[in-house]
C-alpha positions in Angstrom: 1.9 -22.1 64.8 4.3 -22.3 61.9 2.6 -23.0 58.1 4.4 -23.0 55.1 4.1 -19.9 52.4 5.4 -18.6 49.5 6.1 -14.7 48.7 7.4 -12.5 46.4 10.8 -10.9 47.4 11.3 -7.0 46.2 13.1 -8.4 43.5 10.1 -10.2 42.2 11.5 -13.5 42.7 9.3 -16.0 44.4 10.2 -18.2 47.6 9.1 -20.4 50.4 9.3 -19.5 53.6 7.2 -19.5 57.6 4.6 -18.1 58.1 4.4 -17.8 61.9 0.8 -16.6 63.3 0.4 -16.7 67.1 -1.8 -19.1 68.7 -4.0 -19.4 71.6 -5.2 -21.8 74.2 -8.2 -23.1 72.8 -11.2 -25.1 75.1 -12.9 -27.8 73.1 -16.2 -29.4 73.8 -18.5 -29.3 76.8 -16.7 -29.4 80.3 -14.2 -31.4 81.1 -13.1 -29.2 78.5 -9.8 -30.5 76.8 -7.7 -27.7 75.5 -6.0 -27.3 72.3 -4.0 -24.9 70.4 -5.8 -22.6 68.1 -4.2 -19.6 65.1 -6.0 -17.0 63.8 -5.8 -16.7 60.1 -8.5 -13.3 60.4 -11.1 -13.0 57.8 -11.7 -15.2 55.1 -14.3 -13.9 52.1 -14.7 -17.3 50.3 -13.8 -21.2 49.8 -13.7 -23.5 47.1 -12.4 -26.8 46.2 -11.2 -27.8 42.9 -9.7 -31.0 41.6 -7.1 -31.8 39.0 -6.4 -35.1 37.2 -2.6 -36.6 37.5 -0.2 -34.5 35.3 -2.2 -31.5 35.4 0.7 -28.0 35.6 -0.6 -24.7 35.9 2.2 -22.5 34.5 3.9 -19.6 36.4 1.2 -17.5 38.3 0.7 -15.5 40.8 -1.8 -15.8 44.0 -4.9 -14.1 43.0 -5.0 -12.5 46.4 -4.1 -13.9 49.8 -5.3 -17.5 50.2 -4.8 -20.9 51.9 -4.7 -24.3 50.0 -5.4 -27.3 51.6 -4.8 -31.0 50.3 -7.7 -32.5 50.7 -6.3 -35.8 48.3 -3.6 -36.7 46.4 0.2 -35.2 46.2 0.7 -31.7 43.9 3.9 -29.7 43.6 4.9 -26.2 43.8 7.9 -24.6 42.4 9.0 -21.2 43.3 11.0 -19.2 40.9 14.0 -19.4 42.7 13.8 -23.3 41.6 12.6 -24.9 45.3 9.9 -27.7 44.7 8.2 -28.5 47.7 5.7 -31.7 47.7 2.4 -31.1 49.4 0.1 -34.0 50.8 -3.5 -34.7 52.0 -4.1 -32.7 55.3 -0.4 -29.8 54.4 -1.5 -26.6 53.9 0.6 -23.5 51.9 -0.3 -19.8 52.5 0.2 -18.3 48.9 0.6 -14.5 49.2 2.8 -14.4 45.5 0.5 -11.7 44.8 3.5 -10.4 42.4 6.7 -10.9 41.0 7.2 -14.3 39.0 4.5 -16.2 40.5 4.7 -20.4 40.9 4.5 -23.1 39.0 1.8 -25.5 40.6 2.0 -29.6 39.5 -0.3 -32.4 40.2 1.8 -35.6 41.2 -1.7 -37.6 41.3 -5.0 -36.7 41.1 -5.5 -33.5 43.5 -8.2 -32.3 45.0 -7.1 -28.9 46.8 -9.6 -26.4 49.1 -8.5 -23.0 48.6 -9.5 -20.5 51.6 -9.5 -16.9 50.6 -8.0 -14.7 53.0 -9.4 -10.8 53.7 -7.0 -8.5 52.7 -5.8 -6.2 56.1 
């Protein structure tokens, strides 16, 4: 599967790009099991979920460490260094891995409510 992600270049500059992880054939339920599609993110070490009112911008910053954010509600921006905003809504998901260079600039459109999923370093 293909998510969203924004990285540092060697440059330092920031920018969105694909994450592509593999994924896997996935049986759901108890038999007749109906099959689904399922990627591996590996480890995680810890979630949280925090919420921002309308108007709220973190300045330029870098990923504390590899994570995923998901929208849980409302509509939030993120703006890369090289200038690309990207809106995110409930249910999109971004892998931040910035974890140098001249970070992002993260907005909230409306009231947010994000759930960010630490990822284990390899």
């Amino acid at each position: 599967m293909k998510f969203p992600m924004i990285y540092a270049d060697e440059q330092g500059e920031t920018h969105f790009g694909v994450l592509d992880i593999p994924d896997r054939e996935l049986a759901v339920g108890p038999p007749p099991n109906p099959t689904g599609q399922m990627s591996d993110f590996g480890a995680v070490t810890a979630m949280c979920a925090s919420s921002f009112p309308a108007g709220t911008e973190a300045p330029a910053h870098n990923a504390p460490q590899p994570y995923v954010v998901i929208v849980l509600s409302g509509e939030g921006e993120v703006v890369a260094s090289d200038g690309e905003a990207r809106r995110f809504h409930v249910g999109e998901v971004l892998f931040c891995n910035d974890l140098t260079g001249k970070g992002h600039v993260t907005r909230a459109i409306t009231d947010l409510v994000l759930a960010f999923v630490n990822r284990a370093r390899p």
